[in-house]
C-alpha positions in Angstrom: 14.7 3.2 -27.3 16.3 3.3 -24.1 17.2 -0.1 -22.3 16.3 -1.2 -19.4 19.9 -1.4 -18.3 20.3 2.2 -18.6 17.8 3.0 -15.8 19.1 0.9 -13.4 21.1 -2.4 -12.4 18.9 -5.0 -11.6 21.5 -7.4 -10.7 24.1 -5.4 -8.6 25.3 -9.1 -7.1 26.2 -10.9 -9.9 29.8 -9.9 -9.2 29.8 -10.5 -5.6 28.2 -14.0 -5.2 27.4 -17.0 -8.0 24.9 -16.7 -10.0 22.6 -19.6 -9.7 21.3 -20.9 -13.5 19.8 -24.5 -12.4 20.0 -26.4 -9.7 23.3 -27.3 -8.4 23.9 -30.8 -7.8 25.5 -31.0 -4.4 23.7 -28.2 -1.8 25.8 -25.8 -0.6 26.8 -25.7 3.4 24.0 -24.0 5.5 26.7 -22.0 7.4 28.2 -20.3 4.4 24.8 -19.5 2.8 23.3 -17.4 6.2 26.8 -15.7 6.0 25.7 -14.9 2.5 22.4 -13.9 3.4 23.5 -11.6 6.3 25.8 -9.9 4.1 23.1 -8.8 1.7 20.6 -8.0 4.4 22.8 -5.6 6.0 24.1 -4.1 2.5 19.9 -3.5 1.6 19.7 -1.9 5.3 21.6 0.9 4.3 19.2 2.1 1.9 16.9 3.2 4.2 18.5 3.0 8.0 19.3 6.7 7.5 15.5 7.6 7.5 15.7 9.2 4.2 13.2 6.7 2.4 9.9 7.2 1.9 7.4 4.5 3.0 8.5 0.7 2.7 10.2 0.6 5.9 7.3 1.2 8.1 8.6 0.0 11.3 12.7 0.3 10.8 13.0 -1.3 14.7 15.9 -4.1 14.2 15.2 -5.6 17.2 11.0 -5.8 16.6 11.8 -7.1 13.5 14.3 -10.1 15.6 10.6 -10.6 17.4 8.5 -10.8 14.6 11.2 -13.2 13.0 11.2 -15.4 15.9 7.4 -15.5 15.9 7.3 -15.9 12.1 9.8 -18.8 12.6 7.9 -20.8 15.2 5.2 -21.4 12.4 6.5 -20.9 9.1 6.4 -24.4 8.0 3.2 -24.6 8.7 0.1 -24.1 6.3 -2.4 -22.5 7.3 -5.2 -24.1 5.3 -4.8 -26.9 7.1 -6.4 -26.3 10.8 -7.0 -29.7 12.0 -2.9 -29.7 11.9 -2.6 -26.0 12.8 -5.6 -24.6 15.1 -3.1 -21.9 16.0 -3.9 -20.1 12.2 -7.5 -20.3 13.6 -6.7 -18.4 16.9 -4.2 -15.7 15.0 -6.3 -14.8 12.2 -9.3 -14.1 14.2 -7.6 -12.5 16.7 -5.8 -10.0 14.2 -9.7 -9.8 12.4 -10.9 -8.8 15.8 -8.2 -6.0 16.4 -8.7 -5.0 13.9 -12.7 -4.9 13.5 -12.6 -3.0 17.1 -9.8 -0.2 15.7 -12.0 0.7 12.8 -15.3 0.4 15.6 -17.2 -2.5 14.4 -18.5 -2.2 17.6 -21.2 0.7 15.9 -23.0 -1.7 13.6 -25.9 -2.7 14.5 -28.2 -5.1 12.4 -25.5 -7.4 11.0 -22.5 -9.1 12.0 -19.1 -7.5 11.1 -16.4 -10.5 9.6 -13.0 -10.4 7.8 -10.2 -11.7 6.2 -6.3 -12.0 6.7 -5.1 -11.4 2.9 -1.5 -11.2 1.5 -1.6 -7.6 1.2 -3.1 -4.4 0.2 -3.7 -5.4 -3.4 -5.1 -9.2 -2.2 -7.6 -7.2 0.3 -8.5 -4.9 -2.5 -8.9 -8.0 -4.8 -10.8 -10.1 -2.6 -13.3 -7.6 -1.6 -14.1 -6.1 -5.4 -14.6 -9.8 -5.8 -16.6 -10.0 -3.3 -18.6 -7.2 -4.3 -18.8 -8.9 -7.7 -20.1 -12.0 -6.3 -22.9 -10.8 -3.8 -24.3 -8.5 -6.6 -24.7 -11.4 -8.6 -26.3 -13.5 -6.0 -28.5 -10.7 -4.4 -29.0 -8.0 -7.1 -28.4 -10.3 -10.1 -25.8 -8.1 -11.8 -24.2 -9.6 -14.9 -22.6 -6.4 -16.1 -20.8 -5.1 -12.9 -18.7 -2.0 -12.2 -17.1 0.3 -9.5 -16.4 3.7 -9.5 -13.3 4.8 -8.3 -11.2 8.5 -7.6 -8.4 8.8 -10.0 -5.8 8.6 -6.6 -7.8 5.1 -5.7 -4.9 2.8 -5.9 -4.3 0.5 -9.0 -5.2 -2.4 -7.9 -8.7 -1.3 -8.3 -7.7 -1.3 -12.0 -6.1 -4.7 -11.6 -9.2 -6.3 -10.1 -11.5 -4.5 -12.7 -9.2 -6.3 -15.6 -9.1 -9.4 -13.4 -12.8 -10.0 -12.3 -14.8 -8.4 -15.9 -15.7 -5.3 -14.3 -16.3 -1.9 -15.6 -13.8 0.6 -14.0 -15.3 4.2 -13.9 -12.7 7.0 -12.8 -13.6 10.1 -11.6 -11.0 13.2 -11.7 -10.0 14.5 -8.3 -10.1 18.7 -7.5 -7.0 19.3 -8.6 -6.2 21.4 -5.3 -7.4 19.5 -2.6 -6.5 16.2 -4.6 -10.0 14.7 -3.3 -13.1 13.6 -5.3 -16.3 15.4 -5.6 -19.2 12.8 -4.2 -21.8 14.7 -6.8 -18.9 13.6 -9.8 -19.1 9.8 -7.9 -22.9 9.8 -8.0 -23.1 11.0 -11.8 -21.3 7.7 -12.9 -23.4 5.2 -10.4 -26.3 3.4 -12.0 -28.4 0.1 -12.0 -24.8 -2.2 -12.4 -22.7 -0.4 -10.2 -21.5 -3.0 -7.3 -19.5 -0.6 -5.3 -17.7 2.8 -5.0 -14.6 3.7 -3.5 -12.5 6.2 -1.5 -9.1 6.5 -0.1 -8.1 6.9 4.0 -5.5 8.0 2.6 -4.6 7.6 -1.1 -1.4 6.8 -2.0 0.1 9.9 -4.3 -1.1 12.6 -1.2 -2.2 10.4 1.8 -5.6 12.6 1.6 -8.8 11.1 2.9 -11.7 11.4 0.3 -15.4 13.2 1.9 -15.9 9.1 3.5 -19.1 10.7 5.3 -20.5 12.0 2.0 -19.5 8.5 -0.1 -21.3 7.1 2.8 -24.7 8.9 2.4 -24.4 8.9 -1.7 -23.6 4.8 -1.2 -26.7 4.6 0.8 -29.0 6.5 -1.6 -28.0 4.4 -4.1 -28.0 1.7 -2.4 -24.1 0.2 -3.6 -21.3 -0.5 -1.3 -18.8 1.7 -0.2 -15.2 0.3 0.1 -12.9 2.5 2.1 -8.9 1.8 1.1 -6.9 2.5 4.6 -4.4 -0.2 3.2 -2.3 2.9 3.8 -3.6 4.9 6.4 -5.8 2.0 8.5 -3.0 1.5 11.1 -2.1 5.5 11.7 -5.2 7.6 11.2 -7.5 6.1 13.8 -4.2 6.7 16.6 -3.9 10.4 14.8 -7.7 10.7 15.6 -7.5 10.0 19.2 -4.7 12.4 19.4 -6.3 15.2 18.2 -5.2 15.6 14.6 -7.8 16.3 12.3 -8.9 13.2 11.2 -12.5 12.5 9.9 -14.3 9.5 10.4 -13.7 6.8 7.6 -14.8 3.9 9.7 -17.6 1.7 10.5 -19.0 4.5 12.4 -20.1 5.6 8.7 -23.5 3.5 7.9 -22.9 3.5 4.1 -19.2 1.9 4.8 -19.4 -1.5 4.0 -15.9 -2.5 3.6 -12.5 -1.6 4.6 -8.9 -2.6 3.6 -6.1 -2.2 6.1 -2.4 -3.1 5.9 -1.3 -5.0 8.8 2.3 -4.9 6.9 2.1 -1.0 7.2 1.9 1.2 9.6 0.3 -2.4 11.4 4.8 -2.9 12.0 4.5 -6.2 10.8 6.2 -8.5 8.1 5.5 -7.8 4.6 2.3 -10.6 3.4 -0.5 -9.6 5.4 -3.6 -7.2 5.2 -7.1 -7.2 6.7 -10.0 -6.7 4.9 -13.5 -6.4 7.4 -16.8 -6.4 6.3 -19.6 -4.2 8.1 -21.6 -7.5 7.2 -20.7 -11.6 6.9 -22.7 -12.2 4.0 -20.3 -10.1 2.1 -17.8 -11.5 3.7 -18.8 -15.1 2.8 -19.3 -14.4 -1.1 -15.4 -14.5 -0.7 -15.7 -18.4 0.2 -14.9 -20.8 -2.3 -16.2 -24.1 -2.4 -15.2 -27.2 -5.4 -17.4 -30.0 -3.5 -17.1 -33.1 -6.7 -13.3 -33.3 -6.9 -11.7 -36.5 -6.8 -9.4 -35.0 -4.1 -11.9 -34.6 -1.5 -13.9 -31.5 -0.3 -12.5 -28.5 -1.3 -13.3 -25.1 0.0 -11.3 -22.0 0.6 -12.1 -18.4 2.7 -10.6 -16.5 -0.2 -8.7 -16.5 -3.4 -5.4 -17.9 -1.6 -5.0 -21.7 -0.8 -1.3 -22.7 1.4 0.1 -20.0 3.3 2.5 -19.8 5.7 0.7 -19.3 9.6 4.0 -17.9 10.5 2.9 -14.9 8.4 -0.4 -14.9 10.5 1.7 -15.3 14.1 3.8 -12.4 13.4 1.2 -9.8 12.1 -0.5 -11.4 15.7 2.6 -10.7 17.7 3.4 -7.4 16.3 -0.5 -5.9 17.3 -0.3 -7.9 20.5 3.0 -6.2 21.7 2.5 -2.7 20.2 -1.2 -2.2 21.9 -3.1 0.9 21.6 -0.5 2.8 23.4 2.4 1.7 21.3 0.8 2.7 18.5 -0.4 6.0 19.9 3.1 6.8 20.7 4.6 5.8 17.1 1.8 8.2 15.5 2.5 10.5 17.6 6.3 10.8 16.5 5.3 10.3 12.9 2.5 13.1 12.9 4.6 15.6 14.4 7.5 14.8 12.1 5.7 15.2 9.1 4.5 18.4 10.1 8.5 19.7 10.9 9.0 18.6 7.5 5.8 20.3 5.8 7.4 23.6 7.3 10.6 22.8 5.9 9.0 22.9 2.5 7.3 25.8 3.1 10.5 27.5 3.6 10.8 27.7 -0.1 8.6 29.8 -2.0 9.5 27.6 -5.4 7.9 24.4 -4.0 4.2 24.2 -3.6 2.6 21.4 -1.0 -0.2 19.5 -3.0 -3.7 18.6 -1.1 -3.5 18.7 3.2 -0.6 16.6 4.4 -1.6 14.1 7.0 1.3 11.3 7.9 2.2 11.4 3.7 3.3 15.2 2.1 3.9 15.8 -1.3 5.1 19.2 -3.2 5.7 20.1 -6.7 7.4 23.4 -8.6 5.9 25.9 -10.8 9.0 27.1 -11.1 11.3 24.1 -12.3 11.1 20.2 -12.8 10.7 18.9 -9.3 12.5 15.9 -10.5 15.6 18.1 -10.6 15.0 18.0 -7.0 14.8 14.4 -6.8 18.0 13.3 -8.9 19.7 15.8 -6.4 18.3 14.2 -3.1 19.5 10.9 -4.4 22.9 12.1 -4.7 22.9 12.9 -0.7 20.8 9.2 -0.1 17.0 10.2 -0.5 14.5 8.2 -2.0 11.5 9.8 -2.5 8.3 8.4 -4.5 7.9 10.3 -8.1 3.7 11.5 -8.9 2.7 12.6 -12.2 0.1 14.4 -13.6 1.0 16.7 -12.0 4.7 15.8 -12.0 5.7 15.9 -8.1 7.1 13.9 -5.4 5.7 12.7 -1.5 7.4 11.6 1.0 5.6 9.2 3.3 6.7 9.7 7.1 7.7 6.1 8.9 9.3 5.8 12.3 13.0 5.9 10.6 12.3 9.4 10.0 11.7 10.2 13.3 14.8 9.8 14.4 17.2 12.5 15.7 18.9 14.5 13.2 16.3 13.5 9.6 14.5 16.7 9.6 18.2 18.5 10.0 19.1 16.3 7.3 16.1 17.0 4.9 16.0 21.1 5.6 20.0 21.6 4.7 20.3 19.0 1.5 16.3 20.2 0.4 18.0 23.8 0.1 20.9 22.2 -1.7 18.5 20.3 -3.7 16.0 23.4 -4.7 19.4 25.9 -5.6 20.6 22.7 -8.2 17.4 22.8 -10.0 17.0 26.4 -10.3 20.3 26.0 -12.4 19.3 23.3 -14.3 17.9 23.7 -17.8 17.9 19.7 -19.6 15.7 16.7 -18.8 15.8 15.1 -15.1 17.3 11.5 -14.7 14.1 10.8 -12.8 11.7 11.3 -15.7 12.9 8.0 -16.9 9.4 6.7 -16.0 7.9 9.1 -13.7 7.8 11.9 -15.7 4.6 13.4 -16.7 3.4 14.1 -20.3 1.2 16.8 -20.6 -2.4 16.3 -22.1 -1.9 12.5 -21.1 -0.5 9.8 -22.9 -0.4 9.4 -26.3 -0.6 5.7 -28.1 3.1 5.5 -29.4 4.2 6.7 -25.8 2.2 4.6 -23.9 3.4 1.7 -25.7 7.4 3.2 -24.9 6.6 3.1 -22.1 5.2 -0.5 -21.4 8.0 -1.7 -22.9 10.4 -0.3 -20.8 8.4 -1.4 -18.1 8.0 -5.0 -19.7 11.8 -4.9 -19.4 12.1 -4.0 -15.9 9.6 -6.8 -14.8 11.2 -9.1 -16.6 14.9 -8.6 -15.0 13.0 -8.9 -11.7 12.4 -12.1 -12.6 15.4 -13.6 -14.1 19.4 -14.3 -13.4 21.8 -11.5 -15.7 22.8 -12.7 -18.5 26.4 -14.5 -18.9 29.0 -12.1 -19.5 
C-alpha cells in the first residue's frame, strides 16, 4: 500500500523552522515569530499569485486582504456570543444577513418574514439548515424518520449532515451531459418523511445550476423545503444575472425556495470562516436556536450550532460587502465571466478535450481520447493547480479574480497545448490518480477501504508535527 508520504509532504517546514512538540518553557520574542510568520505567508503566496489556481483564492487583492485584516483585528478578541460586551457582532451580523437577504431578493416574499444566519462556512450553513430542516419537521410535521434528497453534484456536506443529524440521504444521478438533475428523478424518491430537497447554484464539480424553478414547483407540490446551495455561486451569479449572462433565477424570487446557503468567504472576498444561510421564513430559521435553560451556569441559549466566535470574523465579512457594493462586485464578475469564457475557447481549441455541462464562472473538460490526468500532472509541472472530478475522470477550473489578470489566459492556451501533446504520448498511470482517479463501475469494497486509508493518513499528518528524524 502506498504511504501517505509518497503523495505528498505534509510538513515541507520541518527543515526550515523548529518543530514545536510541547510547549516551550520560555515564549519566544514576538519580533522574531511575525518574521517567521511573514516568511511563510509570502512562500504560500506563490502558489497561487500567478493566477493558475483554481478557486481558494477568491479575491487574490493583497492590499483588500491588509483591509479586511485590519478590520478583523479591531475585533478579534472579542466573542461574539457575548453582546452585552460586544453589540457591534449584533450590528455586523445583521447587516451582512440583510445584504445578503436583499441580493438573493428577499424583498419578493410575501406572507412570512425572511431571517438568517452568519455560519463558519459553506459546510456550517449546509449543516445548520439540514438541521434545521430536521428540527421544524419534527415540531410541525412530526417526522421521526427524516430524509433529504439530494443531486449526486450536491456537495458532501449534505452527506456529512445526513451521517451527523440521523437522516436518510437519497441521491439522485445527474444527466450525464448536462451534469444537472432530472426534477421528475427528485420527485420519485420524495415521500411522507422527506424534510427537504436540494439543488446546486452552482455545484461544485461543473458550477451548473440545477432546474431551481422546477425543484421549486415539485417542493411546493409536495409540500417539503427546497434548499438551494449558492455557497459557491451566491456571491457571482446574481452580478452575472444583472449583466446579462444567462443566469436563471435560483433565488427567493422562486416560491418553493425556502432556504439558501451563500459563502461570504467566496466570491463574497472576505476572510475564510463565514457563510450566510437565509431563510424565506423565521420559524425555520429559529428551529436553529438552541436553548439549555436548568444549567447551573446560568441561561444558556445559542442561534446555531456554534457557541464563541471571534466578531472580528463578523467585522470583516461586514467590511468586505460594505466597500465592494453592488458595483464592485459587478465589475469583479464582470472580469471573471468573460475570463472564463476566453478560457472555454481555449479548450475548445483542442478537439481531444471535451467541456462537461454549460460553463458558467467554473469549466471543467475531460478526454475520450487519453487520461486527462496526464494533463494535469503536466500543468503542475508549469505551476497549475487544477481540481481532479471523477466519475467521469476530469478536471475544472474555477475562475477567481487572480485569473483575470494580464497574461493567465496567454499562460493557460501555450502550456494547455504543451500539456494535451504530453498526454497523447503517454501510455502508464497518471501521478494524479493517486486519489482522484476514477474506477469504473464504482467502487468496490477492498478499494474503498484503500482508499480511506490513504485518506486516514493524509488527515492525520494534517494534524500532527513530523516525526523525529
Amino acid at each position: 500500500m502506498a504511504g501517505m508520504s509518497d503523495l505528498f509532504d505534509a510538513h515541507p517546514y520541518q527543515d526550515r523552522y523548529p518543530v514545536q512538540r510541547g510547549l516551550p518553557e520560555q515564549g519566544r520574542p514576538k519580533a522574531e515569530i511575525l518574521a517567521e510568520l511573514r516568511e511563510m505567508a509570502a512562500l504560500e503566496n506563490q502558489a497561487w499569485e500567478t493566477g493558475q489556481c483554481s478557486g481558494t483564492m477568491y479575491c487574490g487583492d493583497l492590499d483588500h486582504y491588509a483591509f479586511l485584516t485590519e478590520a478583523f483585528g479591531l475585533f478579534a478578541h472579542q466573542n461574539a456570543l457575548q453582546r452585552d460586551m460586544c453589540p457591534s457582532a449584533t450590528r455586523f451580523e445583521g447587516e451582512i444577513i440583510a445584504m445578503a437577504l436583499d441580493l438573493m431578493h428577499a424583498n419578493a416574499i410575501e406572507g412570512t418574514e425572511p431571517a438568517g444566519l452568519v455560519t463558519s462556512g459553506g459546510t456550517g450553513s449546509i449543516l445548520q439548515a439540514m438541521l434545521s430542516y430536521r428540527d421544524h419537521a419534527r415540531a410541525t410535521r412530526g417526522i421521526t424518520k427524516p430524509n433529504i434528497v439530494k443531486p449526486e453534484t450536491a456537495h458532501p456536506a449534505f452527506v456529512k449532515a445526513a451521517h451527523l443529524f440521523g437522516l436518510e440521504l437519497r441521491v439522485v444521478p445527474v444527466d450525464p451531459a448536462t451534469t444537472l438533475v432530472d426534477p421528475a428523478a427528485m420527485a420519485a424518491r420524495i415521500d411522507e418523511n422527506t424534510i427537504a430537497i436540494i439543488g446546486s447554484a452552482g455545484n461544485y464539480p461543473y458550477g451548473t445550476i440545477d432546474p431551481i424553478a422546477d425543484l421549486s414547483d415539485l417542493a411546493l407540490a409536495r409540500g417539503v423545503g427546497l434548499h438551494v446551495d449558492g455557497c459557491l455561486g451566491g456571491f457571482i451569479l446574481p452580478f452575472g444575472e444583472e449583466l446579462g449572462y444567462a443566469v436563471p433565477p435560483f433565488d427567493f424570487r422562486l416560491p418553493g425556495v425556502t432556504s439558501i446557503s451563500a459563502d461570504t468567504h467566496k466570491y463574497g472576498y472576505g476572510l475564510k470562516g463565514t457563510s450566510s444561510l437565509l431563510f424565506r421564513d423565521k420559524a425555520l430559521r429559529n428551529a436553529a436556536y438552541f436553548y439549555v435553560l436548568d444549567w447551573s451556569g446560568g441561561k444558556y441559549f445559542s442561534p446555531g450550532m456554534e457557541g464563541s466566535r471571534s466578531d472580528g470574523l463578523l467585522a470583516s465579512a461586514w467590511a468586505s460587502l460594505v466597500a465592494t457594493g453592488r458595483a464592485g462586485y459587478r465589475a469583479h464578475a464582470q472580469e471573471i465571466f468573460a475570463t472564463c469564457a476566453a478560457m472555454v475557447d481555449v479548450v475548445r481549441e483542442h478537439p481531444q478535450l471535451r467541456l462537461v455541462g454549460s460553463p458558467t464562472f467554473v469549466f471543467a473538460f475531460t478526454s475520450d481520447d487519453f487520461d486527462i490526468y496526464h494533463v494535469a500532472d503536466r500543468m503542475k509541472t508549469r505551476g497549475w493547480r487544477f481540481n481532479g472530478l471523477q466519475y467521469p475522470d476530469g478536471l475544472h477550473l474555477a475562475v477567481t479574480r487572480p485569473q483575470t489578470r494580464d497574461g493567465v489566459v496567454d499562460r493557460f492556451r501555450t502550456d494547455l497545448a504543451d500539456a494535451v501533446a504530453y498526454a497523447q504520448e503517454q501510455t502508464g498511470s497518471a501521478e494524479s490518480t493517486a486519489i482522484y482517479g476514477g474506477i469504473p463501475g464504482g467502487l468496490t469494497a477492498d478499494v474503498s477501504t484503500f482508499i480511506e486509508s490513504v485518506m486516514e493518513q493524509i488527515m492525520d499528518a494534517h494534524q500532527s508535527v513530523p516525526a523525529p528524524r
